[in-house]
C-alpha positions as CSV (number, residue, x, y, z in Angstrom):
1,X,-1.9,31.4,-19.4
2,X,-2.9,31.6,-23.2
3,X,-5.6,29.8,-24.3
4,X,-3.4,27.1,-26.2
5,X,-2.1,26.5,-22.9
6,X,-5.5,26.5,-21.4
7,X,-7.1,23.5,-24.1
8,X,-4.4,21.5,-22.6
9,X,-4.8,21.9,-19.0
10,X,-8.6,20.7,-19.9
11,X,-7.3,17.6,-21.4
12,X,-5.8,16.7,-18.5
13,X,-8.3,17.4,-16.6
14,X,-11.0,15.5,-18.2
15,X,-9.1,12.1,-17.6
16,X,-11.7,11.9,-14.3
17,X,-14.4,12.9,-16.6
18,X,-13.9,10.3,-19.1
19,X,-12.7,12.7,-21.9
20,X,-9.4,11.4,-23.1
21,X,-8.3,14.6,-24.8
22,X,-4.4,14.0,-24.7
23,X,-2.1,16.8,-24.7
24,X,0.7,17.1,-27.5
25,X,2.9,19.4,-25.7
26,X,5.9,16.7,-25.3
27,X,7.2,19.3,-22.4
28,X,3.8,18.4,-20.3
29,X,5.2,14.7,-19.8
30,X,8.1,13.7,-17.8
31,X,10.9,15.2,-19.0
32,X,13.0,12.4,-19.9
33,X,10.0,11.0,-22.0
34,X,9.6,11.5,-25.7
35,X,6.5,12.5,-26.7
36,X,4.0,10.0,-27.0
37,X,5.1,7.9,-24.4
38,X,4.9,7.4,-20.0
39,X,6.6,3.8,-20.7
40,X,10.1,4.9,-21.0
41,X,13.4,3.0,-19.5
42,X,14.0,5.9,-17.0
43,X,10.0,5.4,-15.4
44,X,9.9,2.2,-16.2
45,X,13.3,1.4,-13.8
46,X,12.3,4.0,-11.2
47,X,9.0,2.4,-11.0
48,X,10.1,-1.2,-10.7
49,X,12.5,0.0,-8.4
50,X,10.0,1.5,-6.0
51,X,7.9,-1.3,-7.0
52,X,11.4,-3.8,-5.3
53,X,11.6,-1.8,-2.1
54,X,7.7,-1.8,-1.4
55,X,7.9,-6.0,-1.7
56,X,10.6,-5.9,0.7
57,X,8.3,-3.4,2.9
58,X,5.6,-5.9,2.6
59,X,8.1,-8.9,3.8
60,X,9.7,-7.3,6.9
61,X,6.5,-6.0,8.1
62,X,5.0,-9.9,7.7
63,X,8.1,-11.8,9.0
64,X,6.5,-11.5,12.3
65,X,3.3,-13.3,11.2
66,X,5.1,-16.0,9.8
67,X,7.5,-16.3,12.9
68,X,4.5,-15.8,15.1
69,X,3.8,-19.3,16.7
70,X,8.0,-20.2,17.0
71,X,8.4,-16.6,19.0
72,X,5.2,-17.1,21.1
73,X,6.6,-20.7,22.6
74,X,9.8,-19.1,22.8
75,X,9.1,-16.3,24.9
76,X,6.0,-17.9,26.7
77,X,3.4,-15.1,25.3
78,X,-0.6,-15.0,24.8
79,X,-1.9,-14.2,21.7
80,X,-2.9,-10.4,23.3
81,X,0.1,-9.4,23.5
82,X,1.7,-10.7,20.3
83,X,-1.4,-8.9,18.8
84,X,0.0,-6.0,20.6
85,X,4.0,-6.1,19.6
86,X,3.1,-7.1,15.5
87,X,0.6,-4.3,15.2
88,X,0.6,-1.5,17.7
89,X,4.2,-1.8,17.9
90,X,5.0,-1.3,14.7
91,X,2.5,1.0,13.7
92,X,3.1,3.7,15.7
93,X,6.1,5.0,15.1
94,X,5.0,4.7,11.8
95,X,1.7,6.4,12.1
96,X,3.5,9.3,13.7
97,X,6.3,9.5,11.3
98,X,4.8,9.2,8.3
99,X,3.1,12.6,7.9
100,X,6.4,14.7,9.0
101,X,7.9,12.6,6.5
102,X,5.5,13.4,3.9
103,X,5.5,16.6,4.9
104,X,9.4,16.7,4.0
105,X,8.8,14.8,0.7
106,X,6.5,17.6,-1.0
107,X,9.7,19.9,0.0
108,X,12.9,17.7,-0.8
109,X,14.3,14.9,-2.4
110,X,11.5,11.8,-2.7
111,X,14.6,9.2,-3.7
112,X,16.8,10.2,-1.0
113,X,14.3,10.0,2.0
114,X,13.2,7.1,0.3
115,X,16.7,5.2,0.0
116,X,17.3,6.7,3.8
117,X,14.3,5.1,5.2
118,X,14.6,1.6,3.1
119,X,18.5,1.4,4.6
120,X,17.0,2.1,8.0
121,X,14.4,-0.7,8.2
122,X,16.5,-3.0,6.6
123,X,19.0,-2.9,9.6
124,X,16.1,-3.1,12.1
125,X,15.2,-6.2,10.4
126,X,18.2,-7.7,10.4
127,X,18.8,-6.4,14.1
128,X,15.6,-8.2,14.8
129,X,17.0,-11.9,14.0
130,X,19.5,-11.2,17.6
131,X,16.8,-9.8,19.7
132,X,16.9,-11.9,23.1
133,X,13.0,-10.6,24.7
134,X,9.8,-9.5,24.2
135,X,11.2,-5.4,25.1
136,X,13.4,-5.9,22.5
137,X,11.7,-6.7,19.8
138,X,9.4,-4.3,20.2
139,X,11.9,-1.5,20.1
140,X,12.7,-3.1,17.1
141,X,9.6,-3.1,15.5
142,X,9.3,0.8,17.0
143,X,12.1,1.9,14.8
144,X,11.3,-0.3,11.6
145,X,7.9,1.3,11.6
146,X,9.7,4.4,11.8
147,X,12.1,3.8,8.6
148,X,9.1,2.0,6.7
149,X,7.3,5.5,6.8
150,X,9.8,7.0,4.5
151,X,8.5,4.0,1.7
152,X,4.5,4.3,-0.1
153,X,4.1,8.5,0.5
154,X,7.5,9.9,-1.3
155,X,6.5,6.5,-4.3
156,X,3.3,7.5,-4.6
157,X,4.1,11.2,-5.1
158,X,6.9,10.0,-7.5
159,X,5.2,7.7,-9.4
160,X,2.5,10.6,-10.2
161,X,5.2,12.7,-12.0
162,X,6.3,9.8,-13.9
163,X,3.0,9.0,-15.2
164,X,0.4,11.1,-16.9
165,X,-3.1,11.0,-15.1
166,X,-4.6,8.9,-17.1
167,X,-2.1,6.2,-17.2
168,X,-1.1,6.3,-12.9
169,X,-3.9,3.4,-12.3
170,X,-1.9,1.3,-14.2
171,X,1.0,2.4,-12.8
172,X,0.1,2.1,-9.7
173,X,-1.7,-1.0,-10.3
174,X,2.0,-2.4,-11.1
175,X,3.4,-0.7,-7.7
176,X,0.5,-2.7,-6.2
177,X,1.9,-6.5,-7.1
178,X,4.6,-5.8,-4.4
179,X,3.1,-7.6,-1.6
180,X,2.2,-10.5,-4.6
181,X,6.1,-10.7,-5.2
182,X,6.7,-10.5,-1.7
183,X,4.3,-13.7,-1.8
184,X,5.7,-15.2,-4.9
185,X,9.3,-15.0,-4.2
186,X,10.3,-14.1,-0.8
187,X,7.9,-16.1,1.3
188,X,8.9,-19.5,0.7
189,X,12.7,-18.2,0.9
190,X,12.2,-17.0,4.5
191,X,9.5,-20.1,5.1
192,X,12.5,-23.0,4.3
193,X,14.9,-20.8,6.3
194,X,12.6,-20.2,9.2
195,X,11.7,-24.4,9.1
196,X,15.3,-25.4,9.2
197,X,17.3,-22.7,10.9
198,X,15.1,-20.8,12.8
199,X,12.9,-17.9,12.9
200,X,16.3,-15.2,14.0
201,X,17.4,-16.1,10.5
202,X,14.7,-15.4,8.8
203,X,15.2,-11.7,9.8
204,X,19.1,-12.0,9.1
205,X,18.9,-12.8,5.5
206,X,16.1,-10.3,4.8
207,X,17.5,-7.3,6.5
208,X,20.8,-7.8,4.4
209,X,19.4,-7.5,0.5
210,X,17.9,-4.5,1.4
211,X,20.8,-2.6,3.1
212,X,22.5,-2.9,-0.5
213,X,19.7,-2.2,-2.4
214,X,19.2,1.1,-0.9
215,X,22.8,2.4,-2.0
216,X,21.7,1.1,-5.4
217,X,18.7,3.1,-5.4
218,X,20.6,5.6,-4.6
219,X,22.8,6.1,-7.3
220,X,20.8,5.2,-10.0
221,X,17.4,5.8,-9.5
222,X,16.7,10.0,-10.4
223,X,14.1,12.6,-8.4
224,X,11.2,13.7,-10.7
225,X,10.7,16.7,-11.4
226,X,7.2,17.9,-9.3
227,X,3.9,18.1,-11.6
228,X,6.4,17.0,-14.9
229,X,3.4,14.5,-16.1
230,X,0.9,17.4,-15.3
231,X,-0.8,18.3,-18.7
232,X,-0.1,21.8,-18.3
233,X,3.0,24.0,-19.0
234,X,1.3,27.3,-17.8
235,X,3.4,29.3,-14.7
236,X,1.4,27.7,-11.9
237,X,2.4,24.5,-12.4
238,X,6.3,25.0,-13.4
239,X,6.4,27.0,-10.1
240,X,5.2,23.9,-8.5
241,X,7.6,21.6,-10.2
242,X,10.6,23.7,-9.2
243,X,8.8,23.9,-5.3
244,X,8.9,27.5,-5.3
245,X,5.3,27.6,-4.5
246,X,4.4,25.4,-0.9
247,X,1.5,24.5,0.6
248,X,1.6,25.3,4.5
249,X,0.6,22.0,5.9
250,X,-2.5,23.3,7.6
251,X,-4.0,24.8,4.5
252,X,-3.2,21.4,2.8
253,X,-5.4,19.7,6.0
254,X,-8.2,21.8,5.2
255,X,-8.1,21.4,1.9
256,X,-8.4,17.5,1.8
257,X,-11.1,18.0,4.6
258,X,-13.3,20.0,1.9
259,X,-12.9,16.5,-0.5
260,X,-15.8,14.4,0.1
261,X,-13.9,11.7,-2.8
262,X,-11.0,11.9,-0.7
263,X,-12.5,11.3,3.3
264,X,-14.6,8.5,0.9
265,X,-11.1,7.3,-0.1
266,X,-9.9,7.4,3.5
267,X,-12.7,5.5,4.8
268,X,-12.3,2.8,2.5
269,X,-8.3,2.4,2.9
270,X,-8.9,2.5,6.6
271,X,-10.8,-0.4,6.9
272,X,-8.8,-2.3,4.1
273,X,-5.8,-1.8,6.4
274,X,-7.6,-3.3,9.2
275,X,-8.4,-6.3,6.5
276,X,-5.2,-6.6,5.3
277,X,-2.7,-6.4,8.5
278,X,-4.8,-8.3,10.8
279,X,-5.4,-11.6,8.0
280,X,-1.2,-10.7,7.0
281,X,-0.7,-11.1,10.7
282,X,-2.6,-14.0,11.7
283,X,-3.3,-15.9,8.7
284,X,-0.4,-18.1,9.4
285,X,-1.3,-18.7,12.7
286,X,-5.0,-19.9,11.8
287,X,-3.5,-22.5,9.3
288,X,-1.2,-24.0,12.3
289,X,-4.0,-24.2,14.6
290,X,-7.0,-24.6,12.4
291,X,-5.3,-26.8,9.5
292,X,-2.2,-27.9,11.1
293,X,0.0,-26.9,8.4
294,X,3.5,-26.3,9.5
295,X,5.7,-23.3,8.8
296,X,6.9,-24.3,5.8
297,X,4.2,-25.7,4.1
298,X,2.8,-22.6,4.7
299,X,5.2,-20.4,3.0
300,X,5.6,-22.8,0.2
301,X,2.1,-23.3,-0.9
302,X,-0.4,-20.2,0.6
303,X,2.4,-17.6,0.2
304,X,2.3,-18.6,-3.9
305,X,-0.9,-19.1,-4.4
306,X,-2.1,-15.8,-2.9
307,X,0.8,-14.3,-4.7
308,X,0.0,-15.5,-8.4
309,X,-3.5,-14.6,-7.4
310,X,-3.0,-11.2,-6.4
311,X,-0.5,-10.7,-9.2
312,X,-3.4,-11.5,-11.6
313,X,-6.0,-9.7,-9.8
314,X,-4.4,-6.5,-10.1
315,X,-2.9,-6.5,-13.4
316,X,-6.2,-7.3,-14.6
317,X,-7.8,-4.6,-12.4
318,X,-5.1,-2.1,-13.4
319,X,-5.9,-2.9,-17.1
320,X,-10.0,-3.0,-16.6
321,X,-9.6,0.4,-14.8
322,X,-7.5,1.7,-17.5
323,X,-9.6,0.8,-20.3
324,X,-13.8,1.1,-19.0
325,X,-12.3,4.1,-16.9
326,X,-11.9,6.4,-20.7
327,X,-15.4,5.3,-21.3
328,X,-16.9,6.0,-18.5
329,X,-15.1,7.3,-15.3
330,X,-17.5,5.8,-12.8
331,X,-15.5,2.5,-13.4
332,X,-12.3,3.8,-11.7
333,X,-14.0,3.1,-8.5
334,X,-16.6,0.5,-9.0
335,X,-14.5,-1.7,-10.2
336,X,-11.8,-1.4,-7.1
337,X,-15.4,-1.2,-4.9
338,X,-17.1,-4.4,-5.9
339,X,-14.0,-6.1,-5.7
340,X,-13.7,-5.3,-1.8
341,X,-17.3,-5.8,-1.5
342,X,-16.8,-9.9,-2.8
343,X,-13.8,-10.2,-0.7
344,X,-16.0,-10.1,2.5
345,X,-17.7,-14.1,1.5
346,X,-14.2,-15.1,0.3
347,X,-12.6,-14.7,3.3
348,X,-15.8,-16.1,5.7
349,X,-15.2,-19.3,3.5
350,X,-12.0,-19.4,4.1
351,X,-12.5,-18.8,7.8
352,X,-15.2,-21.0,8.2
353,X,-14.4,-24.5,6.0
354,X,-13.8,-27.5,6.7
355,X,-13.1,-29.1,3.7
356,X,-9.3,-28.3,2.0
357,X,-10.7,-27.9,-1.5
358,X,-13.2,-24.9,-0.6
359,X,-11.3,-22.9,1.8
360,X,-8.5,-23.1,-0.4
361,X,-10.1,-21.9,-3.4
362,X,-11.7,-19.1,-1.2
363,X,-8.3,-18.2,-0.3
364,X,-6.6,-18.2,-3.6
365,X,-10.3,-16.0,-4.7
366,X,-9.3,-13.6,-1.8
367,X,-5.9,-13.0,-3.3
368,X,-7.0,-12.3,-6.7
369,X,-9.6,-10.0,-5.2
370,X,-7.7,-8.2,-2.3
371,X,-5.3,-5.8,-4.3
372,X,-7.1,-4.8,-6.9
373,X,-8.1,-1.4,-5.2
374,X,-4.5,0.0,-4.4
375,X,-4.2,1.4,-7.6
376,X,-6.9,2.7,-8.3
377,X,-7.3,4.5,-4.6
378,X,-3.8,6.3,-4.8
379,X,-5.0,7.0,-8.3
380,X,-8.0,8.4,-7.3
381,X,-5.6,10.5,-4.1
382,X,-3.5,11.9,-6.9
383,X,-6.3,13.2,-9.1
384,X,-8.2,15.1,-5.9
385,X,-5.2,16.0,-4.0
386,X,-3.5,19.7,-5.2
387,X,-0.2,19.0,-6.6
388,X,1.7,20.1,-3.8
389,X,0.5,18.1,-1.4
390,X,0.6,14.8,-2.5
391,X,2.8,13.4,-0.8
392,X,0.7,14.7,2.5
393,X,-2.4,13.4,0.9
394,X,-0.8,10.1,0.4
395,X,0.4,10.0,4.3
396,X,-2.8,10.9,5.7
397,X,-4.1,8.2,4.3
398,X,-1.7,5.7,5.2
399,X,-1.7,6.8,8.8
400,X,-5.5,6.0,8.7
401,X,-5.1,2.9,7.5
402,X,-2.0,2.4,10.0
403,X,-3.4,3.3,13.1
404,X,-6.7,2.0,12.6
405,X,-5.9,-0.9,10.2
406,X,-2.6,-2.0,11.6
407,X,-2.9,-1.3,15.0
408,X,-6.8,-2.0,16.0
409,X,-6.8,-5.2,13.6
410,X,-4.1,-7.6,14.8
411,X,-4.8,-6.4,18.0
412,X,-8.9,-7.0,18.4
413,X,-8.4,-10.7,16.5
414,X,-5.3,-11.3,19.2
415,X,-8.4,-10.3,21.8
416,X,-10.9,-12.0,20.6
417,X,-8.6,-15.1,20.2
418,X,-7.8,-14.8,24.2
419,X,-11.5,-14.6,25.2
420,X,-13.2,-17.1,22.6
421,X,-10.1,-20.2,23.5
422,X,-11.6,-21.2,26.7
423,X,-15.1,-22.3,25.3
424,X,-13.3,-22.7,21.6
425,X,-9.8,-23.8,21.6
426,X,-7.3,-23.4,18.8
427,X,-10.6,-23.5,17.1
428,X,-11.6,-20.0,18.4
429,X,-9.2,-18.1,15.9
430,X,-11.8,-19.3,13.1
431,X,-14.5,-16.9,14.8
432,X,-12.2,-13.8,15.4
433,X,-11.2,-14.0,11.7
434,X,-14.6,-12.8,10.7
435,X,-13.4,-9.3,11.5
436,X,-11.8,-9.3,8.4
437,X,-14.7,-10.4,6.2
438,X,-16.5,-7.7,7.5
439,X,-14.1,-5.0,7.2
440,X,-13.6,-5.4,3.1
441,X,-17.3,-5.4,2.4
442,X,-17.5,-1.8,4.7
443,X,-14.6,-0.6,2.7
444,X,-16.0,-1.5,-0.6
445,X,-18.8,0.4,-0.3
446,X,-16.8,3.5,1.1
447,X,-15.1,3.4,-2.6
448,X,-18.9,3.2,-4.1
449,X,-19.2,6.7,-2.1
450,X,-16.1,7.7,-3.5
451,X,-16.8,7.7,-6.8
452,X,-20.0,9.4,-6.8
453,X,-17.7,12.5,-5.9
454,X,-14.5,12.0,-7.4
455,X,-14.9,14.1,-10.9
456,X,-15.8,17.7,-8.9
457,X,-13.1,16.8,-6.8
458,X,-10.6,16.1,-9.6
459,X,-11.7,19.4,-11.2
460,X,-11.0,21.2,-7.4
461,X,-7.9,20.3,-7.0
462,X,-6.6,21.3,-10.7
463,X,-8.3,24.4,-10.5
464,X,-6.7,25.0,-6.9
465,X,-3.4,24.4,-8.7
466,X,-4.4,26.5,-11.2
467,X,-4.8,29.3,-8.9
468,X,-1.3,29.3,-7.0
């Protein structure tokens, strides 16, 4: 490369260092972007777009939650084994399919495995709302898992060549407020539907929208070209773009093994996972049991109010992030850390009060404070991960948080529910929902790590780029 080219690819690079040296070379952007500018119609629809399908992969994975108590006196099943079917279920197949998937995604077409998988789970989902035993809904959740894998890794990836480096933790701070519009909006739809027609309908009505969305993705959402926002122009990362330079998948492993920012980063989204599935899971059981709220006055009023609240707390994050993080890099993961650290005594409150003034407020504190490190994390994922492999980066980490998170935290609070009832009650689910306070504090000090290593890292994986 010349050294024009190289001044360039160093002010790129120093967006992890805190030097915000931009580059002027409009070719360095996304290609449909004049220069100047990430925020352009084409990103900005693509990324509300992927920003529409995650919110529906947030609901159809939480339906079951919020239908939990109607199937369990239906079918006549402990809370073990409805621990079992909404987590382990569901999670493997899409623990095992997401890094073949991803794998797939660094080689072809992001949109088009990502409008095949979102068409896929959304008939599951609707085939869910006419399944007549406990088999079959977990063949059900088996193959939703499966088509859910083909959502955040292929986004994730695209969203990083629609945005520079130094704007992605806003963008994917945006990406992040799916499960808050999932809250906002489609939770008290499928709450009203679920009090008065039944739980089966609840997974009718979903499973439709998103069948039709997917075509509509389809045909008007356009692939990226690979390492377009990259600041630099030079041979390596054009060769990239056009995928005429591949990672073998193996050398990619090893590669994020040698990341001490990224296994940080894993660490952290791992137990996250475990905090969010399990409380997404069983948060609507504790509010029958421990509060005696019924279905719909839980969809109506918690599903909002952590919604607005985690709408707020991540824009805000995003924007904190992208503002202290020019100054001062250190802030792209303190900030995402602390607030995991302070969701820990949120959700104990929550757990553990009485009175309907505090553990309300500690709820609607959670909210604000539960999202605000998705953005920066995949931010961070993008900057240490080699452009080829970011997609794989991205899956690896999700599978962590999956299997770990979605599979191990349902399941231990359904267990813990079983063995604390006898002595406890219904009251006994108040206990085994401290597994979640302790899992965000764990994590946020994983991202504390993270940060510590996340420059050198940053600087690795351009320079490995560099070197294809």
């Amino acid at each position: 490369m010349t050294s024009g080219r190289d001044a360039v690819e160093v002010g790129a690079i120093t967006t992890m260092t805190g030097q915000e040296t931009m580059s002027r070379n409009p070719t360095s952007r996304n290609p449909t972007a004049p220069s100047g500018s990430d925020w352009t119609f084409p990103a900005v629809y693509s990324l509300g777009f992927l920003t529409l399908i995650s919110a529906f992969n947030y609901l159809d994975r939480s339906l079951l939650g919020l239908a939990l108590p109607q199937i369990k006196a239906e079918m006549h099943l402990s809370d073990t084994v409805m621990g079992l079917v909404s987590g382990l279920a569901f999670v493997l197949f899409y623990s095992i399919m997401s890094v073949p998937i991803a794998w797939a995604a660094d080689r072809w077409s992001r949109r088009n495995i990502i409008a095949a998988g979102f068409f896929f789970w959304s008939l599951m989902t609707l085939l869910t709302g006419w399944v007549a035993n406990i088999w079959q809904l977990t063949i059900a959740r088996f193959l939703m898992g499966a088509g859910e894998a083909c959502a955040i890794a292929p986004s994730n990836s695209m969203t990083a060549d629609l945005f520079r480096v130094e704007r992605r933790a806003l963008a994917y701070s945006i990406f992040a407020i799916a499960s808050s519009i999932s809250s906002i909006l489609f939770f008290p739809i499928a709450g009203w539907i679920g009090q008065n027609y039944g739980w089966r309908h609840m997974f009718i009505v979903a499973g439709i929208p998103g069948i039709i969305l997917a075509l509509l993705f389809l045909l008007t959402v356009r692939e990226p070209r690979r390492g377009a926002s990259e600041a630099s122009t030079g041979p390596s990362l054009a060769r990239s773009g056009q995928n005429a330079d591949r990672m073998p998948f193996w050398q990619s492993l090893r590669f994020l093994l040698g990341s001490r920012a990224y296994l940080a980063l894993l660490a952290g989204a791992t137990l996250m996972g475990l905090n969010v599935f399990a409380s997404s899971v069983w948060t609507p059981t504790f509010l029958t049991r421990v509060h005696n709220l019924s279905l719909g006055e839980i969809a109506a009023t918690i599903g909002p109010i952590r919604g607005i609240c985690g709408v707020s707390g991540v824009l805000l994050g995003g924007i904190l992030v992208d503002r202290l993080g020019r100054r001062a890099p250190h802030w792209r993961m303190t900030i995402p850390a602390v607030a995991c650290i302070l969701v820990g005594p949120a959700e104990a409150v929550f757990a553990l009060s009485a009175v309907h003034s505090v553990w309300l407020g500690a709820f609607a504190v959670s909210g604000f404070l539960l999202f605000i490190h998705q953005g920066p994390v995949f931010a961070g994922v993008m900057a240490v991960a080699d452009v080829r492999i970011r997609a794989v980066a991205t899956s690896i980490l999700l599978f962590c948080s999956a299997m770990f998170g979605q599979a191990v935290g349902p399941l231990f609070v359904g267990v813990m529910n079983d063995m604390l009832e006898p002595s406890l009650g219904p009251l006994a689910i108040r206990y085994s929902m401290l597994i979640v306070a302790a899992t965000a504090a764990l994590g946020g000090l994983s991202f504390l790590l993270a940060g510590r290593f996340i420059v050198a890292d940053a600087n690795r994986a351009t320079t490995s780029g560099a070197a294809a």
